[in-house]
C-alpha atoms as one frame of an Amber mdcrd trajectory, in Angstrom:
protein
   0.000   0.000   0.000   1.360   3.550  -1.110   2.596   5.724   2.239  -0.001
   7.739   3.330  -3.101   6.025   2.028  -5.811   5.402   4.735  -6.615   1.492
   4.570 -10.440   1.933   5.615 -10.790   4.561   2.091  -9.043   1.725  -0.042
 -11.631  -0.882  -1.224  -9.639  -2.533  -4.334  -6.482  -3.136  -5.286  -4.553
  -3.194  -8.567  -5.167  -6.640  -9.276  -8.780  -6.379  -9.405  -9.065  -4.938
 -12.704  -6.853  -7.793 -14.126  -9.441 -10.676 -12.018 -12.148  -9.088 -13.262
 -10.851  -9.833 -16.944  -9.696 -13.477 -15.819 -13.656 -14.291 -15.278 -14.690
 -12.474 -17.887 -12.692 -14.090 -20.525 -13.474 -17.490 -18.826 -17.293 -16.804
 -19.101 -16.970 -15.748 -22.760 -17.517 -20.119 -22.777 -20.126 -21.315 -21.400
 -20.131 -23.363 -18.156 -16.513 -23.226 -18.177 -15.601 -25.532 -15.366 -18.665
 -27.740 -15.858 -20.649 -26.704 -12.528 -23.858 -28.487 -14.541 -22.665 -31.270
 -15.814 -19.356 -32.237 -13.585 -20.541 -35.119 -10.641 -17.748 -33.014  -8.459
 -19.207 -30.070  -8.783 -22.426 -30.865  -8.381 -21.780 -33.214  -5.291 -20.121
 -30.415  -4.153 -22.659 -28.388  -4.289 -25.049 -31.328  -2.378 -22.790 -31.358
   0.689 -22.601 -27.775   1.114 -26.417 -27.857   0.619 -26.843 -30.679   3.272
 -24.681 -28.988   5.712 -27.530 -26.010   5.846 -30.343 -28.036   5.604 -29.065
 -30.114   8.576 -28.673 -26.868  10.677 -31.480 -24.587   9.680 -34.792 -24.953
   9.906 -36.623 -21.892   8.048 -34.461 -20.083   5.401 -36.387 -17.022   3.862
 -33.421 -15.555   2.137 -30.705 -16.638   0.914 -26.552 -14.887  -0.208 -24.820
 -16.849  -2.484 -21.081 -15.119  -3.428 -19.813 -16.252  -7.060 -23.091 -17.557
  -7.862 -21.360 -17.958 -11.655 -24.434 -19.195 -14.045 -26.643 -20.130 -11.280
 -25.876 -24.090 -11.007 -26.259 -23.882  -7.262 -28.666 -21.171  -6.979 -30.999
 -23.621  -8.905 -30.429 -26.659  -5.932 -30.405 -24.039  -3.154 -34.091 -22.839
  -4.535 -34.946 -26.263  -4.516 -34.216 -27.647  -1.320 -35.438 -24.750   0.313
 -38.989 -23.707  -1.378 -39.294 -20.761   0.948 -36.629 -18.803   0.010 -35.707
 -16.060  -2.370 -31.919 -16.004  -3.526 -29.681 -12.547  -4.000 -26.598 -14.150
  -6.052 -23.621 -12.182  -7.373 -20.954 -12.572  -9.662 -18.089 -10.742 -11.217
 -18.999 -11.404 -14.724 -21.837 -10.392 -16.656 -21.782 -12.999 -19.076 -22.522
 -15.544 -16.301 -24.677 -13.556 -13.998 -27.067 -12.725 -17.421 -27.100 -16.848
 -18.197 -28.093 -17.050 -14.589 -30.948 -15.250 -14.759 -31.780 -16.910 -18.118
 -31.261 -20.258 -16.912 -33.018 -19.607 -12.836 -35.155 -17.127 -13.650 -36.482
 -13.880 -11.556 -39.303 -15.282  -9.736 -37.309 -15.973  -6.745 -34.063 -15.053
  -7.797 -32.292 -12.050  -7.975 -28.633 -11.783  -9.783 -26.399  -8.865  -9.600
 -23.138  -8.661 -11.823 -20.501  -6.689  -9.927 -17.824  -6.696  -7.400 -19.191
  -8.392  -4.035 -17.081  -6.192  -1.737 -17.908  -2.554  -3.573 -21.869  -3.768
  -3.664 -22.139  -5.129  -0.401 -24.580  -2.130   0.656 -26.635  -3.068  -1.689
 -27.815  -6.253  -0.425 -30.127  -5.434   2.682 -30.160  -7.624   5.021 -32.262
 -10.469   6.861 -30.247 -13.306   5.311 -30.443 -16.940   6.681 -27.781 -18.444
   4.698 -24.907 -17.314   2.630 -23.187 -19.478   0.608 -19.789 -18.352   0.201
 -17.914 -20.864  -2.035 -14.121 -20.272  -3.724 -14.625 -16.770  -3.798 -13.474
 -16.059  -0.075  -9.928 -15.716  -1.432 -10.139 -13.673  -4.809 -11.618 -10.761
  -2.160  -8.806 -11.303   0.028  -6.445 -10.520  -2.805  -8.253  -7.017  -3.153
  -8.316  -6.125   0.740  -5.788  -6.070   3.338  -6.125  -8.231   6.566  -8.105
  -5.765   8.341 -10.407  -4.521   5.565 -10.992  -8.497   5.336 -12.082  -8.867
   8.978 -14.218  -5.615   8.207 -15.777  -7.734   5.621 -16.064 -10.576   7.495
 -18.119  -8.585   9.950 -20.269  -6.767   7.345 -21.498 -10.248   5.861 -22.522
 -11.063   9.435 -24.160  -8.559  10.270 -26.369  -8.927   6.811 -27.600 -12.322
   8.804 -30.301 -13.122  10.829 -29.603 -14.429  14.138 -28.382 -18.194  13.904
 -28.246 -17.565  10.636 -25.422 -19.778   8.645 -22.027 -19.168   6.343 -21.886
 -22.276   4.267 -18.519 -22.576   2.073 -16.355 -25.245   0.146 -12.838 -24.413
  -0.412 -10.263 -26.027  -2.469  -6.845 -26.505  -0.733  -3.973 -25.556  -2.632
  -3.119 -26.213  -6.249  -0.167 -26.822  -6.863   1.240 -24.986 -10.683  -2.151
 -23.085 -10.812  -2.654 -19.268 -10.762  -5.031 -19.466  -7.534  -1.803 -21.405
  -5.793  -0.868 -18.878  -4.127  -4.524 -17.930  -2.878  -5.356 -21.319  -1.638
  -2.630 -22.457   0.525  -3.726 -24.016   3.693  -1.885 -21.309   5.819  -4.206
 -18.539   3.622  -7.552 -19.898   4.475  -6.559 -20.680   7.903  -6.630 -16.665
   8.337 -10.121 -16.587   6.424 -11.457 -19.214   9.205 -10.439 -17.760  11.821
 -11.501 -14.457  11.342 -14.991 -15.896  10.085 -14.474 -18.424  13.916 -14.036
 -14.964  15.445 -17.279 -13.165  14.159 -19.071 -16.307  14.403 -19.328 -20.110
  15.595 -17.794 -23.069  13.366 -20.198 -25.873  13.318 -19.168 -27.936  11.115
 -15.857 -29.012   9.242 -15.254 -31.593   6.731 -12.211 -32.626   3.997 -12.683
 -34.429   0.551 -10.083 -35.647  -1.760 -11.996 -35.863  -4.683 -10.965 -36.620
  -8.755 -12.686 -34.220 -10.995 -12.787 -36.209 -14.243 -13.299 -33.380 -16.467
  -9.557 -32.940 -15.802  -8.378 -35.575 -14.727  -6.902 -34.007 -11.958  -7.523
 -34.929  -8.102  -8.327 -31.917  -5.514  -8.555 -31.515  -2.157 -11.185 -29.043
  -0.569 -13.189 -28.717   2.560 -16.211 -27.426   3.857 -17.459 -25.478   7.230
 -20.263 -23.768   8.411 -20.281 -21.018  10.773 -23.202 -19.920  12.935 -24.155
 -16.345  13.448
């Protein structure tokens, strides 16, 4: 950070331009990592799912962070009939196939940057699924604009309201490497253990075929 520049006025860094480009390029395909049609992904997406129906009992609305082209927004709506969905995503192309493909009857899909928007969301939400994104936004904010964050998202929630997320741990010759070491989201968990409690925690070692490569990622809950 430049000398002299107050932390709380900076919200983005110079890399965010650049990510934002990354996703939009990758979203110029469709469904570029297969959310739809990969069994990972979408088992994935079933075990983070599980983990809040097992917790929560009435979920009216729900956050979902790097909703993409609404692949999990589509099972969230579905396992919880109740509840209207506020997903957002960095790139257009994939928030406007999410609407396409979801609909707007319970959904709503913003295209933007999650941490400039954040006011924008309201409030009263039950769950928020917060799935490999937690990491791009802590490459645009320092440690303590992070733990800011962390505390804005909570205080979006209703009381015992849940923070669902699946992480992937490390990969190894990949651009996110250096975003997803185990010492990295460590810091993530325990500011999110600090604003909130962690009730549940669980590691997969999973092949996605689509690759052909084998990944390790976890999921945890945290209670408001």
């Amino acid at each position: 950070m430049p000398r002299g520049e107050n932390p709380r006025t900076r919200t983005m860094s110079p890399d965010d331009s650049l990510q934002e480009e990354y996703f939009d390029e990758k979203f110029e395909e469709e469904d570029p990592w297969s959310f739809r049609s990969s069994s990972y992904e979408q088992e994935k997406y079933r075990r983070q799912t599980r983990v809040a129906e097992e917790r929560l009992t009435d979920v009216d609305r729900i956050l979902e962070f790097g909703c993409a082209e609404g692949a999990h927004s589509e099972m969230l709506l579905d396992r919880f009939p109740d509840a209207e969905l506020l997903g957002i995503d960095v790139a257009e192309d994939a928030v406007e196939r999410a609407r396409e493909s979801v609909g707007e009857e319970r959904a709503e899909f913003i295209a933007g940057d999650a941490v400039e928007r954040v006011d924008e969301f309201g409030g009263g939400f039950d769950l928020v699924v917060w799935s490999e994104t937690i990491y791009y936004m802590g490459n645009q904010l320092s440690v303590p604009e992070m733990n800011e964050y962390i505390q804005t998202v909570f205080d979006l929630m209703t009381d015992g309201g849940l923070v669902v997320m699946a992480n992937i741990i490390g990969q190894e010759g990949s651009e996110e490497d250096r975003l997803t070491r185990p010492e990295v989201l460590d810091a993530y968990y325990g500011m999110l253990g600090a604003h909130g409690e962690e009730v549940s925690r669980e590691v997969f070692v999973e092949a996605k075929s689509e690759s052909g490569e084998t990944h390790e990622y976890e999921i945890r809950a945290f209670r408001a």
